[in-house]
N, C-alpha and C positions, 0 to 999 in steps of 0.2 A: 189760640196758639197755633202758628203756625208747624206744620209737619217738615222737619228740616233732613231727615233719613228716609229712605226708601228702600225697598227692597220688589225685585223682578225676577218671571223667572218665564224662559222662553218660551213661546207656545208649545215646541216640539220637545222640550223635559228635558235639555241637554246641557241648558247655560244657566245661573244664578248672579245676578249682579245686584249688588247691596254700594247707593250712593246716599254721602250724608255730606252737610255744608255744616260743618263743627266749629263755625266762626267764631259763634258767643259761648263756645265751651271752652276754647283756647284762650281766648280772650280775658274769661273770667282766671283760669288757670295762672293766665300772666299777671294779672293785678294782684292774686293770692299769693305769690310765688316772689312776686317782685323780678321775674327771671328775663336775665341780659337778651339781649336779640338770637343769639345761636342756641339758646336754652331754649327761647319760645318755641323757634324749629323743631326742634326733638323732641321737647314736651308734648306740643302740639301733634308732631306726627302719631308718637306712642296714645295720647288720647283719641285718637281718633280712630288707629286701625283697632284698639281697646273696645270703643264703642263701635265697632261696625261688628267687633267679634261676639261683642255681648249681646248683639240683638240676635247671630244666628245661636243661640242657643232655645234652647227647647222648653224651659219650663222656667215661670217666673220667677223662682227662688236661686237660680243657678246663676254663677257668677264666674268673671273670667279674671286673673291678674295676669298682668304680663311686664317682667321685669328684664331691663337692658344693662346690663354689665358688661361694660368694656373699660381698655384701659383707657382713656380719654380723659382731661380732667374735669368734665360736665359729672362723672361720676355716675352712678347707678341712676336710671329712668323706671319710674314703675308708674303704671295707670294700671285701675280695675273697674270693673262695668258691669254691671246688673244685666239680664233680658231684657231691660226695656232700653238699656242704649245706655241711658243716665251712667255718668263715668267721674272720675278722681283721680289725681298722680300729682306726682311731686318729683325734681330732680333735684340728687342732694347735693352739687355747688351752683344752684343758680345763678350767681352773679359773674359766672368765667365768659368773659371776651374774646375775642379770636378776628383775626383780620379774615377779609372775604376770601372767598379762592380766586383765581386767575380769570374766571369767569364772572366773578360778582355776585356770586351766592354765597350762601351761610354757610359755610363749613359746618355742618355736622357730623359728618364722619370721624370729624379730626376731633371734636368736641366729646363725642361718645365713644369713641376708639374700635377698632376693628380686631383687635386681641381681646376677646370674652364669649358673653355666649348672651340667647336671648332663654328664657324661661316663661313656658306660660302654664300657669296653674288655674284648670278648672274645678271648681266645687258644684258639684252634679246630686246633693245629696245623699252620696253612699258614705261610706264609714272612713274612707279615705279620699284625698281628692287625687284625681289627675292629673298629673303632670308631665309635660314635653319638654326638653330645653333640645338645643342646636346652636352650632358655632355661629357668631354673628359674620355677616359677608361684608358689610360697608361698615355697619356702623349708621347707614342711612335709615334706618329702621324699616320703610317699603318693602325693601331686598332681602331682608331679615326675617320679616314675616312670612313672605313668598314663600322661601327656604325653610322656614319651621310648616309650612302647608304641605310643602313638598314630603319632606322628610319626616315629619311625627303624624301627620294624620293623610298620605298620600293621596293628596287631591291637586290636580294641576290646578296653581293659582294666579292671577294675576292683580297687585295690590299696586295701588297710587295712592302718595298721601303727599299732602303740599300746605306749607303755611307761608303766606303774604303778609308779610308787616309795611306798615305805613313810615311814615320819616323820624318818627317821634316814637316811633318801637311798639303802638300798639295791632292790634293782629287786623289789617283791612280784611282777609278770608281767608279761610280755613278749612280742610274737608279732603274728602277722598274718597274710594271705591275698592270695590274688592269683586271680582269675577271668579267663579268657580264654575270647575267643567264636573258634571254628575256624570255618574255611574252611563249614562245612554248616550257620553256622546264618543262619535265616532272620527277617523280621522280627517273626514272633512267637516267635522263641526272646528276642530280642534286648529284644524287651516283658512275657518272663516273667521274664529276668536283673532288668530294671529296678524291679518289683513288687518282686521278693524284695530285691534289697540297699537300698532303700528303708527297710526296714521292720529292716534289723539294727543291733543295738546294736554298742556299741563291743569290740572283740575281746578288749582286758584284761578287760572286765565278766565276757564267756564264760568265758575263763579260770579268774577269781575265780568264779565258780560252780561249780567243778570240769568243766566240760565239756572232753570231749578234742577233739584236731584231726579225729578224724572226725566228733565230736557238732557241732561248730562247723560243714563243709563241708554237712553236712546238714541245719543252721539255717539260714544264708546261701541256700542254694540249695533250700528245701521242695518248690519244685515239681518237681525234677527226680528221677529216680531214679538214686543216683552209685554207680559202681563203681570199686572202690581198684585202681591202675595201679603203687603201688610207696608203699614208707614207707620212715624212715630214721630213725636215731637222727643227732643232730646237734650240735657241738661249735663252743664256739671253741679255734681249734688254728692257733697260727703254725708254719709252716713253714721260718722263720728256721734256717739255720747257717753255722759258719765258711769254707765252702768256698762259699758264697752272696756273703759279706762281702768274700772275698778276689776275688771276681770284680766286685763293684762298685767294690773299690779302686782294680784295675786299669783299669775305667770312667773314673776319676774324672782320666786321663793319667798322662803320666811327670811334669809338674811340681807336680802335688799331690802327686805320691807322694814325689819327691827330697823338697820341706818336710816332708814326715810326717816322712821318714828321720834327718832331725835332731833329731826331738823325742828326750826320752827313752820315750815308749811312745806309742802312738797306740792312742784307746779308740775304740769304734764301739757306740752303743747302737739296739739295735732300735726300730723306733717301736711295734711289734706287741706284746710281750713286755716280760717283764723282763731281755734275754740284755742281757748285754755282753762284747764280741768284743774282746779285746789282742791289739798285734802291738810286739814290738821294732822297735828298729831295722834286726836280722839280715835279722826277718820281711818288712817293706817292700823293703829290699831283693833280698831276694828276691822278691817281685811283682813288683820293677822289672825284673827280668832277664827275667820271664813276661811284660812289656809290651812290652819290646822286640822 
């Protein structure tokens, strides 16, 4: 397997840049999703900065969700992502169209709307999880995330995220980066960050030119000299199963559950995936006695 995320960190302790080419994760995404060309966009982007978030965390059980509610009527955007990167999302009108903008890109802004907020909820394994939200600025989700870096965990960030569909709507490249200044840098680290991503093209462009996630960290950042901290091959991979389904059944109380129990079968389809989960009537009731 090829290693598609990368992460650098500069020799003198001051820069972090995390690059992943999340081609065949969007990819997979649109074919599960069935999702329009402006849906790919934003799905894609939120899977991606999702998985670059979830590799920096720290411990392999910890996981990250990050949901986009705007008014738009692409409607709510969520991806979540493990440590290892491996990531999931779903947007719930996938098939909404929209004409390009003036320039010939996909509108997503106008798709995800720029009245809502972004949320992102980590599970760190304590008793509750943590959570940030912050007002969304475009709707572009890039901007969104900067901004929730900015503002819930203050760390000057710089986030690109870019998805390239081909003529026929499936995703030619996919991927992004994400730059963080640590605690040691000073203002002229912070004015040689600002030089170099200035001057970077768009990440699908790099992509499409065959450049890998290290050729790309070491475009982005020319001036610095970067040293590789960890790589990763990286998937989309629901984590969806029955014993998952039967415990949010039992979420859902005893009197959603007594109405299931009269149906003749009660279906449960994943929003991640293609799974769908049957329970009898036996089945249900037997939840119901696990609720009790």
């Amino acid at each position: 397997m090829v290693n598609n995320l990368i992460r650098c960190i500069s020799d003198d302790g001051s820069v972090v840049v995390l690059v992943e080419d999340s081609t065949e994760i969007v990819e997979t995404a649109r074919q599960i999703g069935n999702t329009s060309r402006v849906c790919t966009a934003a799905l894609g982007r939120l899977l991606t900065g999702a998985s670059l978030m979830g590799y920096m965390l720290k411990n392999p059980d910890d996981t990250v969700t990050l949901r986009v509610a705007g008014n738009g009527e692409a409607g709510a955007v969520i991806a979540s992502a493990h440590a290892d990167g491996n990531v999931k999302g779903y947007i719930m009108n996938p098939s909404l169209d929209l004409p390009l903008k003036p320039n010939g890109k996909l509108d997503v802004g106008k798709a995800v709307g720029a009245d809502g907020y972004l949320a992102v909820v980590k599970d760190l394994g304590y008793k509750e999880p943590v959570i940030g939200q912050v007002p969304l600025v475009s709707g572009e989700i890039a901007e969104d995330l900067t901004a929730y870096f900015a503002a819930s965990e203050q760390v000057p960030t710089v986030c690109s995220l870019g998805v390239l569909l081909g003529k026929e709507g499936a995703v030619a490249k996919a991927g992004g980066f994400i730059i963080q200044l640590l605690p040691t840098a000073d203002d002229g680290v912070i004015d040689r960050v600002e030089r170099d991503v200035s001057k970077v093209r768009p990440v699908t462009q790099m992509l499409a030119d065959g450049m890998t996630p290290l050729e790309i960290a070491e475009t982005v950042l020319p001036d610095f000299k970067l040293e590789t901290l960890g790589e990763a091959h990286t998937e989309y991979r629901c984590d969806c199963s029955r014993a998952r389904v039967e415990q949010a059944l039992i979420g859902a109380g005893l009197d959603a559950l007594e109405e299931m129990a009269s149906d003749p079968v009660t279906e449960v389809k994943c929003h991640f995936c293609p799974s769908v989960y049957r329970f009898t009537p036996n089945e249900i009731r037997n939840l119901i006695k696990k609720a009790k």
